[in-house]
C-alpha positions in Angstrom: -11.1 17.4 -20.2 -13.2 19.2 -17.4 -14.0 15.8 -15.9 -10.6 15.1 -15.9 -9.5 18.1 -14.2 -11.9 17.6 -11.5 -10.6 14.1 -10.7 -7.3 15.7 -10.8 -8.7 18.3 -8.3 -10.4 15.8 -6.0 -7.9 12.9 -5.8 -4.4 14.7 -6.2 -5.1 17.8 -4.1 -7.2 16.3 -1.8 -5.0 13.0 -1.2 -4.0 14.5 2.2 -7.7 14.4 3.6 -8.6 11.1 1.8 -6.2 9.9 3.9 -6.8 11.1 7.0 -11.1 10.4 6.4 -9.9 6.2 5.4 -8.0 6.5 8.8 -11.1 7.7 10.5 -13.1 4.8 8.5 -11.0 2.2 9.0 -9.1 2.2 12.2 -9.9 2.7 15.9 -10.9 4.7 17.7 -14.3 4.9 15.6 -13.2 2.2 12.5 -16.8 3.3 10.8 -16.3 0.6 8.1 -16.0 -2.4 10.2 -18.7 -1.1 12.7 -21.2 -0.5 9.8 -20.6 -3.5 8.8 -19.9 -6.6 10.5 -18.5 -7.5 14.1 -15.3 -7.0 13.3 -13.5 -3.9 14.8 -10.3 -4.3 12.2 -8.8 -5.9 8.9 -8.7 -9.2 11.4 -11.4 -12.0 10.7 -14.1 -11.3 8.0 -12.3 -8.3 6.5 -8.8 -10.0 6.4 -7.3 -9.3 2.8 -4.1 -11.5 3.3 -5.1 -14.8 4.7 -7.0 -16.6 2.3 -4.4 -17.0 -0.4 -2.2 -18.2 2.0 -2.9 -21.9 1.9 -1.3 -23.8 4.1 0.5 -27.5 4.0 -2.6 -30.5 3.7 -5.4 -28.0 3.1 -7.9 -29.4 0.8 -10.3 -27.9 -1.3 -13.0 -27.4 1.2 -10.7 -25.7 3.9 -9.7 -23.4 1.5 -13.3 -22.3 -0.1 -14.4 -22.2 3.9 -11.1 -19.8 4.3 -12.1 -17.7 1.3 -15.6 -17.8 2.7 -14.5 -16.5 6.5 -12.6 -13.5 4.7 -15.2 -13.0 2.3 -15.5 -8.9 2.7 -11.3 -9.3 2.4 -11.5 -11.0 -0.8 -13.9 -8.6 -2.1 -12.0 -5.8 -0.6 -8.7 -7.3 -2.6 -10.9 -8.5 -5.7 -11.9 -4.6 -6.0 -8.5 -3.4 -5.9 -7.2 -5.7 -8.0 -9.7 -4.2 -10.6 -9.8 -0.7 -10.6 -5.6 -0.8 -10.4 -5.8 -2.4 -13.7 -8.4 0.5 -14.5 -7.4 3.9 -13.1 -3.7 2.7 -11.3 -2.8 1.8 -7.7 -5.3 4.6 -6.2 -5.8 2.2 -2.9 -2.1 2.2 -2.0 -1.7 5.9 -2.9 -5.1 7.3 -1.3 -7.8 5.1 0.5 -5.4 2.0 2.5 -5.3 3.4 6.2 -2.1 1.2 6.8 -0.2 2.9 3.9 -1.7 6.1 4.6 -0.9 5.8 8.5 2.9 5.4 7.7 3.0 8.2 5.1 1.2 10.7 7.4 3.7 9.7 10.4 6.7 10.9 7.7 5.4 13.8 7.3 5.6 14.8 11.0 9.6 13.2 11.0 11.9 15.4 10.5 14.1 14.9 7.6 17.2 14.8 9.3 15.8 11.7 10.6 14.1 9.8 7.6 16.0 7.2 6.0 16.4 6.5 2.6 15.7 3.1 1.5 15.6 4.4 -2.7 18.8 2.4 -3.3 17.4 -0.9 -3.0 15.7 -2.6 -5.5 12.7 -2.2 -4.5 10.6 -5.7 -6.6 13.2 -8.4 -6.1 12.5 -7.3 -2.0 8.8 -7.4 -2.1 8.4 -10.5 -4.9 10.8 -12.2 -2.7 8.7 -11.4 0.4 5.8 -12.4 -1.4 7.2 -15.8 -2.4 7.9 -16.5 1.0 5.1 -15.8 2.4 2.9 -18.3 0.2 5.8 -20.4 0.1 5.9 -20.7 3.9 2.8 -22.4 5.1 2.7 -24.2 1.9 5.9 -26.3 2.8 4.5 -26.3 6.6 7.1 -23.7 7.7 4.4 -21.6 9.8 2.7 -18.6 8.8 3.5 -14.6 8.7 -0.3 -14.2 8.1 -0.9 -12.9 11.5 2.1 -12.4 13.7 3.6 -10.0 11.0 1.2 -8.0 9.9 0.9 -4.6 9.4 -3.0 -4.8 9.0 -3.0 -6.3 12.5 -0.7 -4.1 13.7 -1.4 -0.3 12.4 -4.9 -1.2 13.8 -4.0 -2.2 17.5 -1.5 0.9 17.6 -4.3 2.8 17.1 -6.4 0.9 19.5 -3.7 0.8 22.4 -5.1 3.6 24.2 -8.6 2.2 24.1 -8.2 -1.8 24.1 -6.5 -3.5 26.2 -5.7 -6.5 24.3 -4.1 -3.8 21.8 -2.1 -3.0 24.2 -1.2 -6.6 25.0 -0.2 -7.0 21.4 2.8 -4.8 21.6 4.5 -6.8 24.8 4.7 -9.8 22.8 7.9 -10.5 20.7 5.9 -10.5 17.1 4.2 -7.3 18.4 7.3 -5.5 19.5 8.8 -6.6 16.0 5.9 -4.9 14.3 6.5 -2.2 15.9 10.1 -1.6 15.0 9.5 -2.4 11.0 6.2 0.5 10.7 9.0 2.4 12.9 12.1 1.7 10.5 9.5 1.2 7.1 7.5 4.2 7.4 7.4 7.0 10.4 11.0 7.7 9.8 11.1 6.5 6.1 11.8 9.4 3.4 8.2 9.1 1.7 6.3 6.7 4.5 6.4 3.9 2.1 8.9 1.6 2.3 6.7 -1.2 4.1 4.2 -0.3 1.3 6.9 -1.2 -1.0 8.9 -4.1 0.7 6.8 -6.1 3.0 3.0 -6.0 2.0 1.9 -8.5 0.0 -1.8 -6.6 -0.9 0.4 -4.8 -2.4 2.7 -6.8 -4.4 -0.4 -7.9 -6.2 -2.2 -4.7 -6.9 1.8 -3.4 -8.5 1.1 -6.5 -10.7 -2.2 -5.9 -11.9 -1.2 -2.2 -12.3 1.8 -3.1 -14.4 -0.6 -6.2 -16.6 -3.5 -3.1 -17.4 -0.2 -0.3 -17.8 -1.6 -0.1 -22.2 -5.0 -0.2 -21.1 -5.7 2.2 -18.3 -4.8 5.4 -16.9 -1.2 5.5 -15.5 1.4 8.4 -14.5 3.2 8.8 -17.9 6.3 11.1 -18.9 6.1 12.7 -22.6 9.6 11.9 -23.4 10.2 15.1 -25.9 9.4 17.4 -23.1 11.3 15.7 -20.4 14.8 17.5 -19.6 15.5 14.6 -16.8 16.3 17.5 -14.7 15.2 14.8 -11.5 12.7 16.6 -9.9 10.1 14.4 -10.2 12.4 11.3 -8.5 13.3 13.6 -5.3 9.2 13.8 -4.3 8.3 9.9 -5.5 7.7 8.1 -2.3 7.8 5.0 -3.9 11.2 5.7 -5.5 9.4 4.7 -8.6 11.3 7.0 -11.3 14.6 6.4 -12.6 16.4 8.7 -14.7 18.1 8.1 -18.1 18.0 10.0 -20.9 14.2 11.0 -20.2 12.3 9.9 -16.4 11.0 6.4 -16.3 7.8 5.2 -14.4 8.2 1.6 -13.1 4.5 0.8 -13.0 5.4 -2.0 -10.5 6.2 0.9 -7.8 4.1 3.9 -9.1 1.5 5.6 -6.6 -1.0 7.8 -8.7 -0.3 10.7 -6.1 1.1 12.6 -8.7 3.3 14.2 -6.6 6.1 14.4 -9.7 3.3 15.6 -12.2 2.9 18.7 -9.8 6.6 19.4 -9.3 7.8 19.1 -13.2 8.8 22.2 -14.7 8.1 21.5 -18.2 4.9 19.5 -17.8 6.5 16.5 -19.1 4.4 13.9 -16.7 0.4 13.2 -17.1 -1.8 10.7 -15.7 -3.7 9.2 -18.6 -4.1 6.8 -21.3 -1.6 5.3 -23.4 -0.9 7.1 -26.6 
């Protein structure tokens, strides 16, 4: 129980700085993680987490081990996430992904006369139907929204604009501009900063479906139903707009951050982050 506290301590009331130290890691001007190492200076390249399960129309077996094989630090990257979501719950997305992170610190500094509220649309049949499309695309030889639309490319460069030239550059072409506009629209001025997280990025698409495969087996946000009063609470602070309320709260696990911002906010203590019981 002590352990557990202190991981309670460390990564729900420290989430704030986790995110602003994975900024510092991962993204310009210093991007420690890429520097350290490899001679990449973003997700772009070795680190890319998005390309290599992309195949595209005609690719044969040996183009797409030597794609898997460029992106190899990517594929480990997403291989690791994958795992410890199943484990411990979507603790990349919540705390350590810069691009998510990036968004959901922007909101903070909107003010909320100006967010928008995206928690009436269905959030999975958006993002499964993004993700289908984007496999599906290059696939059928349709072209590719690897690159051009990508917020992994393009949180990175907005950060790098005042420093790189060629980030600038990015942002005076049409898929740059467009970019622009969605981490605008998705996250600055979203309510929560996560509604690119939960529409548009297929990284994490996958890691809501390994969290929702391990939900029995690992630790999860869970509501003790016979102490839930579905007062609603815990729905007005999810940035996900994972909760839905019936006769107790529900956790989709397909949405669910581990920030735990509803666990601090309930008034009877009816939400925990553990094991199944």
């Amino acid at each position: 129980m002590a352990v557990e506290e202190k991981n309670k301590a460390v990564l729900s009331r420290g989430r704030t700085l986790i995110m602003v130290l994975s900024l510092v890691l991962f993204l310009p001007p210093l991007a420690v993680i890429f520097q350290a190492s490899s001679s990449d200076i973003d997700f772009c390249g070795t680190w890319c987490p998005r390309m290599f399960f992309a195949v595209r129309q005609g690719a044969g077996l040996g183009e797409i081990a030597g794609g898997i094989m460029r992106s190899y630090l990517g594929v480990a990257l997403v291989a690791g996430v994958l795992v410890s979501t199943f484990f411990f719950g979507r603790y990349w997305c919540s705390h350590f992904c810069p691009i998510g992170g990036a968004g959901e610190l922007g909101s903070k500094l909107t003010p909320a006369k100006m967010k928008l509220d995206y928690s009436s649309i269905p959030a999975a049949p958006v993002r499964y139907g993004y993700l289908l499309v984007y496999c599906a695309a290059p696939l059928l030889g349709l072209g590719s929204l690897c690159c051009s639309y990508c917020n992994f490319a393009a949180v990175p460069s907005l950060f790098g604009a005042a420093f790189v030239s060629a980030d600038l550059d990015y942002f005076l072409r049409f898929y740059g501009i467009i970019n622009l506009v969605l981490f605008l629209l998705l996250a600055v001025l979203a309510r929560g900063g996560r509604a690119y997280c939960n529409f548009l990025c297929p990284i994490g698409a996958l890691d809501a479906l390994s969290a929702r495969f391990g939900q029995g087996i690992g630790r999860r946000v869970r509501v003790t139903a016979e102490r839930c009063t579905a007062c609603g609470s815990c729905r007005e602070v999810c940035p996900t707009w994972a909760i839905s309320l019936e006769s107790t709260a529900k956790v989709d696990q397909l949405s669910c951050f581990p920030c735990r911002k509803c666990e601090k906010v309930c008034p009877e203590g009816a939400i925990r982050y553990g094991k199944a019981k």
